[in-house]
N, C-alpha and C positions, 0 to 999 in steps of 0.2 A: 448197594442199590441195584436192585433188579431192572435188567429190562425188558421189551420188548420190540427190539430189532432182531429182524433176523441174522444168527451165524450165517448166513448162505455168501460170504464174503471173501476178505481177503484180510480183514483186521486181524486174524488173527497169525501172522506173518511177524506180525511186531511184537507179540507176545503178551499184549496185554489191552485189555477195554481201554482206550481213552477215548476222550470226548474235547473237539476242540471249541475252545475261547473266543480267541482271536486269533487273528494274522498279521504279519508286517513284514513285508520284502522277502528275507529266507527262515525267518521267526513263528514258530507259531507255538501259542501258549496251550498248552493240554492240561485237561482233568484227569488225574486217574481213577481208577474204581472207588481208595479211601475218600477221593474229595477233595488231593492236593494237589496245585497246581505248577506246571515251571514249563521253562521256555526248550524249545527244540530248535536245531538245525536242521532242516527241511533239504535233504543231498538226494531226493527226484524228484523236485517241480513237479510234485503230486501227477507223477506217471508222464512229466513233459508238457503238464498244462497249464502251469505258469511259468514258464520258461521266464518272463520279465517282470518276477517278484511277486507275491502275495499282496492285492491291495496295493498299486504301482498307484500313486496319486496321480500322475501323468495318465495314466489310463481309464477313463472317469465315463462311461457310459450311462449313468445313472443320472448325472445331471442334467434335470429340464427336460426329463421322458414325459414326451406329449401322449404318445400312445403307447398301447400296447401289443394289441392284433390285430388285424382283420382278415378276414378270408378270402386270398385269393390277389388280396394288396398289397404290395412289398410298400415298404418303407423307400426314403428318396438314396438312405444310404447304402440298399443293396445295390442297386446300379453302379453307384461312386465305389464302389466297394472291389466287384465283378471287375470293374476298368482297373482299380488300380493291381488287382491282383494278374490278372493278364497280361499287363503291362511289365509289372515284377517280374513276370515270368518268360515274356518277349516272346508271347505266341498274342497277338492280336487276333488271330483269325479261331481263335479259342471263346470258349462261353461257361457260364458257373450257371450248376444246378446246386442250390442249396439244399441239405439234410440235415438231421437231427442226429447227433452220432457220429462216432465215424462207423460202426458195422454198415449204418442206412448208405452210407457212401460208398462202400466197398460193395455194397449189394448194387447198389443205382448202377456203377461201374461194370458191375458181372454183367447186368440186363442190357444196359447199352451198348456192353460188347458182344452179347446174343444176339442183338436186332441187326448189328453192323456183317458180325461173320459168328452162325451159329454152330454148336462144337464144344468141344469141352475145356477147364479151365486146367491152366498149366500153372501150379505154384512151387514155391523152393520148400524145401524140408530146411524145417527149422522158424519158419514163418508165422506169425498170426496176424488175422485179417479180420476177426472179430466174432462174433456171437449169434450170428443168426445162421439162418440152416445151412446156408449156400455157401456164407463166410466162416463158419467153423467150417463145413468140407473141406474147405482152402485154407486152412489153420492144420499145422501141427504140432508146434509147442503151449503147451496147457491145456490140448483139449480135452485131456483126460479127467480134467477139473471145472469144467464148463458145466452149469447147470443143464445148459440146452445141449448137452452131448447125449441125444438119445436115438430112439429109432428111426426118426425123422430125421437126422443127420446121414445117417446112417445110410438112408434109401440115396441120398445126393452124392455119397463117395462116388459109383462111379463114373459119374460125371467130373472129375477132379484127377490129374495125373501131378506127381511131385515128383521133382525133379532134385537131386544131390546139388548142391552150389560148385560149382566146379565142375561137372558132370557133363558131357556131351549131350545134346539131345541134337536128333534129327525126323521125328513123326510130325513136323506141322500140320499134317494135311486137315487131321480132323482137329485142331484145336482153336477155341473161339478168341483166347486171349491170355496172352502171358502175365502174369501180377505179382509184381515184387517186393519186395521194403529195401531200400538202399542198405541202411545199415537195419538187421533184425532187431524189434525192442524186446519185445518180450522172452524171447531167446539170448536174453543179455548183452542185450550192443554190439552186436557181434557183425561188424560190415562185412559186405560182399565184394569178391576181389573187383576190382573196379574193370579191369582187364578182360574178364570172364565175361564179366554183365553186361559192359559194351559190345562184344561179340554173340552174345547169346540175343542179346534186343537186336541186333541188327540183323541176325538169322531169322527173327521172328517175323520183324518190319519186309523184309524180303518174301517171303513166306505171306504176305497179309494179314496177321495175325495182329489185335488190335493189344497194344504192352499198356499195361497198367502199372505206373508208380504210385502203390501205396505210402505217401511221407505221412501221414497223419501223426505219427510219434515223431519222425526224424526228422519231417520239414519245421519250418518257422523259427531256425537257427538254432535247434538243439545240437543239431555236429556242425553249426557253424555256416552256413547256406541257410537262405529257404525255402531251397529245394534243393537237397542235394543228388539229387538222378540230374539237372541243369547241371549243376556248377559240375561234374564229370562232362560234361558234354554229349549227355545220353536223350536221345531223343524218343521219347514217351509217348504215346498217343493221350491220354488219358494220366494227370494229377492229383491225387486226392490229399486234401489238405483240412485239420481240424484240431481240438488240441488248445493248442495255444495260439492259436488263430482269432482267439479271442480273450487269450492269458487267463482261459478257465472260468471265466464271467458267466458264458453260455455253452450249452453243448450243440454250436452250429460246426457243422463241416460243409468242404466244398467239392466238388467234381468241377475237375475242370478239362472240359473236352473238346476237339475240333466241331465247329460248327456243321461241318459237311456231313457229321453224324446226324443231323435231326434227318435227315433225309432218308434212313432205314428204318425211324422210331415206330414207324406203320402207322401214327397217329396224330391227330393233333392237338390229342387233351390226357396228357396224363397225369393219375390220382395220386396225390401229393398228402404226406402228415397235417397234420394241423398245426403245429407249428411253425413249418415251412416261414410263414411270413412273420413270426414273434419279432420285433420292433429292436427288442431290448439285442440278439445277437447280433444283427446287422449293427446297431448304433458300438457295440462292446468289438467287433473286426474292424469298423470304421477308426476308432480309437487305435486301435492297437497297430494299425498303417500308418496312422496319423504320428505315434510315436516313436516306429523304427523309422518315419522321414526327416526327422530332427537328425541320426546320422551317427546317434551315440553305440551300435551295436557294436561295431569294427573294434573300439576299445577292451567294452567289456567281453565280448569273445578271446579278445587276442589274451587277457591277462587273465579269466577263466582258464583256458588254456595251458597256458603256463606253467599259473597254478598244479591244474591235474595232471603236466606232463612228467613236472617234479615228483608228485605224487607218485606215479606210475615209477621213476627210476627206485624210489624207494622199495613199493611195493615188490619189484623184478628182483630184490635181491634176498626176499625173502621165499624159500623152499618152497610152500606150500602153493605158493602163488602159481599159476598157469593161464598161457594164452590170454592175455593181457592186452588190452585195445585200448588206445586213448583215440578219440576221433572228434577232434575240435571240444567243446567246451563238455565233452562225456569221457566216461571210463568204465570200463568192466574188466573183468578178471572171473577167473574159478577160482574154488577153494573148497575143497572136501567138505570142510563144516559150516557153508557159505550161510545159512541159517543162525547158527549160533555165533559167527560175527555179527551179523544185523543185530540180533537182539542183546547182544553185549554193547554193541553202540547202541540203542534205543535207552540201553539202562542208561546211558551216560550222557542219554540226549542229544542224539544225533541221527535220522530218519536218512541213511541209507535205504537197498530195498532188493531183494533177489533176483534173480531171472534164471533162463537156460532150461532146458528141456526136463531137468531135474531136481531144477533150483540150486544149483550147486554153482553158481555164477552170484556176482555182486554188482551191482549197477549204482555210481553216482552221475547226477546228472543236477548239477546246482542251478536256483534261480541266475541270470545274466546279472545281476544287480547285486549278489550278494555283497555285501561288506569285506574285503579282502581280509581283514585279520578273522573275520566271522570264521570265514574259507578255510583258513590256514588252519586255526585250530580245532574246525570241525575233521579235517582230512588229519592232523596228527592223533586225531581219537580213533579215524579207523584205523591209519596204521599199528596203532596199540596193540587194538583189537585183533587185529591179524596178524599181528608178530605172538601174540600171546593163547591163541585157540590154536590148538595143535592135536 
């Protein structure tokens, strides 16, 4: 069957057209090209965005949607929403601008740290921050593969200095704002020494320089926090959080920033998407609060966990394997053929997924809900996999 979507994507990573069915928790049922169907283990929460299962019945935004949009209205549960994430966060004196995306997030962020201290943006190498002009500048792993990697990007480098992880820096004078990811995703799960990052934000915060934690992949308990720059005890000017913030229902993300910044914005009306107030993400984040307040995360994290840490001794004691991270309920590793084990597990139905600067890393990162023996024997197929590609 022929189609007409565009290749301009990333399907093709797995090695082959499929088209999905359904979904259920870490399940999802795929068509191939002939027309046959079968079930998958789903090892990255479709890039972290269902971190609590595919179709979590607990998570039910859809029922008794009175509305849909309107312009310039938020719904009653962006408020309730704004409060409880605040609060989770234990900055009160904090406020949510909602976006569409996370790039729109990462950008709102760049601007709101221009209006506060203007200057240029300081990012880590090995980082991505997203797809639009300003946030691929401040992207370097995959930008080589970005559609929008072109001369418009290009004019915005030098406004963007990048920084080694580990790396001393001392030029604060001209920069508007530091923007990190605790642990990098797209650069294969690769955390930042906790040590370094604590000391490098606290140079910056000294300095006036407004820090920006990008968690959009890492917050909302993919390594186990939902915020893991808080749970370090790393104080951030600026949150950015999206993802599984609504366990992939919508693509709402949040900024979340000190109040005492509207006082730089120079305005008091700024042009907002049109979806900005769509009913359906605010009711699908409200949900998904409503369900890590029940209290069940602590479990399934810890035995996720576990799970991959077991994994990981496994993995360590085979050759090929390198630089190996397990960081709460995720795991990455290198592997020279990191390509042809995904798609050796895909053949065998299992939705592993690459990373790293070269794709030469492996990334799982399972739904929080999977089925423990689901777990086990989707993790004893990658080990297969990678005892056996050499």
């Amino acid at each position: 069957m022929t189609t007409r979507i565009s290749p301009l994507d990333e399907s093709s990573v797995l090695g082959r057209g499929l088209t999905l069915q359904s979904a259920d928790n870490a399940t999802l049922l795929l068509r191939d090209p002939e027309g046959a169907t079968a079930s998958y283990t789903d090892l990255m929460s479709a890039y972290g965005a269902v971190n609590f299962g595919h179709l979590n019945p607990l998570i039910t935004p859809h029922i008794d949607l009175t509305a849909d949009i309107a312009a310039g209205v938020y719904p009653p549960e962006a408020a309730t929403f704004a409060e409880w994430l605040t609060d989770r966060l234990g900055l009160p004196g904090h406020q949510v601008l909602f976006q569409v995306g996370g790039s729109f997030a990462v950008s709102s962020a760049l601007a709101i740290a221009q209006r506060v201290r203007p200057g240029k943006v300081l990012a880590l190498e090995g980082a991505f921050h997203g797809l639009g002009l300003d946030t691929l500048a401040a992207t370097r792993t995959h930008r080589e593969l970005a559609l929008q990697n072109t001369v418009f990007t290009a004019a915005v480098d030098p406004l963007v200095t990048h920084l080694r992880p580990g790396a001393e820096f001392g030029g604060w004078d001209d920069v508007s704002c530091f923007v990190f990811e605790p642990v990098q995703g797209a650069n294969g799960y690769v955390p930042i020494d906790p040590e370094w990052l604590t000391a490098t934000v606290a140079a910056a915060r000294r300095a006036g320089v407004v820090v920006v934690a990008d968690e959009i992949q890492a917050g909302y308990h993919r390594h186990g926090h939902l915020s893991p720059t808080r749970a370090l005890g790393i104080d951030a000017d600026v949150h950015l959080f999206g993802k599984s913030m609504t366990n992939g229902l919508y693509p709402l993300s949040a900024v979340v920033y000190p109040k005492a910044f509207d006082a730089s914005a120079g305005t008091a009306l700024a042009l907002a998407h049109t979806f900005q107030t769509g009913v359906l993400g605010f009711r699908a984040a409200a949900a998904v609060a409503a369900w890590i307040d029940q209290g069940l995360l602590g479990d399934l994290v810890g035995e996720v966990s576990e799970a991959l840490a077991l994994c990981a001794k496994r993995l360590g004691e085979i050759p090929a394997v390198r630089d190996l991270h397990t960081t709460g309920p995720a795991l990455s590793f290198g592997h020279p053929r990191a390509k042809d084990v995904v798609r050796g597990c895909v053949r065998r139905h299992i939705l592993p997924f690459t990373g790293g600067a070269t794709g030469d890393r492996i990334r799982v990162a399972p739904p929080l809900t999977i089925p423990r023996g689901q777990l086990a024997d989707a993790l004893d197929v990658l080990v297969q996999e990678v005892e056996q590609t050499v």
